[in-house]
N, C-alpha and C positions, 0 to 999 in steps of 0.2 A: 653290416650296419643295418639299423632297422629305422627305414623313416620316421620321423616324427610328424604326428597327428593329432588333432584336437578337435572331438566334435561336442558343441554345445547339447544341453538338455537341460529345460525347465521341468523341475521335481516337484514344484507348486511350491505354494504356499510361502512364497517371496524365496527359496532355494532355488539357485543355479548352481549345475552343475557340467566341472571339465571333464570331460574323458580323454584322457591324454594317455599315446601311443607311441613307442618307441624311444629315439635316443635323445636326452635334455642336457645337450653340450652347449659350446660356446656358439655354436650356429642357429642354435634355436633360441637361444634364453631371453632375445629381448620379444621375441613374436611369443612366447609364453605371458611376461608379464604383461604386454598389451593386450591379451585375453584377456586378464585375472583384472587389469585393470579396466579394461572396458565395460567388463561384466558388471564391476564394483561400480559404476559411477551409471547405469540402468537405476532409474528413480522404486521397482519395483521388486530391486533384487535388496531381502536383509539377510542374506546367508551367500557364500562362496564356498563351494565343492569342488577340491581337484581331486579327480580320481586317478589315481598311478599305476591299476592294474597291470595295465597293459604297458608299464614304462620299464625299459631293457636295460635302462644305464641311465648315470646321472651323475653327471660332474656337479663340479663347484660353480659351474656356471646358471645350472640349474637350481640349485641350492638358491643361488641370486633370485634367480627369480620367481622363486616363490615365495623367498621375503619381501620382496618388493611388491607383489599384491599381495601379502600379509599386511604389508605396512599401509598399502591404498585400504584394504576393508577396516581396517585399527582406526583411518583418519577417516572414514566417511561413518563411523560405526556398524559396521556389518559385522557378521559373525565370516569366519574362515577356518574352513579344515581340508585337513590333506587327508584321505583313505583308501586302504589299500596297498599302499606300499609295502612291496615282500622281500626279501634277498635280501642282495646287495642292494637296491634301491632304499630299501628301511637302513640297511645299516649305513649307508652315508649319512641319513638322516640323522639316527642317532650318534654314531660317531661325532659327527660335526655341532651336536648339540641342541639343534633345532627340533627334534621330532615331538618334543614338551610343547613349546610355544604355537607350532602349528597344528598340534592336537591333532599328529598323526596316530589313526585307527583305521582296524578293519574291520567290514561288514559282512553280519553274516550270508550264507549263503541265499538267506532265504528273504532277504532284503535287496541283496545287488540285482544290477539290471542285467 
């Protein structure tokens, strides 16, 4: 089991961004979405960034919560994207359907932090 971590980073120019680490199960999922919504409801952030690099696994609990601050940046109009997701983390994604909506991508090398 690989703990779950999340360090903030402002990327300027009203972008915040999650670096999220490890496993996004039923143990984590709602301290994920109280980041993404926290982040969301900052009067200086218009963009939300989860980055999943570094995420090992990812239930359906996770999946939740990253709709759920999908859906906090949707009601406050932010932008929101998920990048990075590889594997099996991408393919939950798209299996499950969401990876359209949350405009899961990856970045190049020569861009990531």
């Amino acid at each position: 089991m690989t703990a779950f971590t999340a360090t903030k980073r402002d990327d300027g120019a009203g972008v915040f961004r999650l670096l999220i680490a490890g496993e996004l199960d039923e143990d984590v999922d709602d301290v994920l979405a109280c980041l993404i919504v926290d982040a969301v409801e900052q009067p200086e952030v218009s963009e939300i960034v989860v980055d999943l690099r570094r995420v090992t696994f990812l239930a359906a609990a996770g999946v939740r919560a990253l709709l759920r601050g999908y859906e906090a940046a949707i009601a406050r109009d932010r932008g929101f994207r998920v990048l990075n997701a590889t594997g099996v983390v991408y393919q939950v994604l798209r299996i499950s359907g969401v990876h359209r909506m949350l405009m899961v991508a990856s970045e190049s090398a020569v861009t990531a932090p």
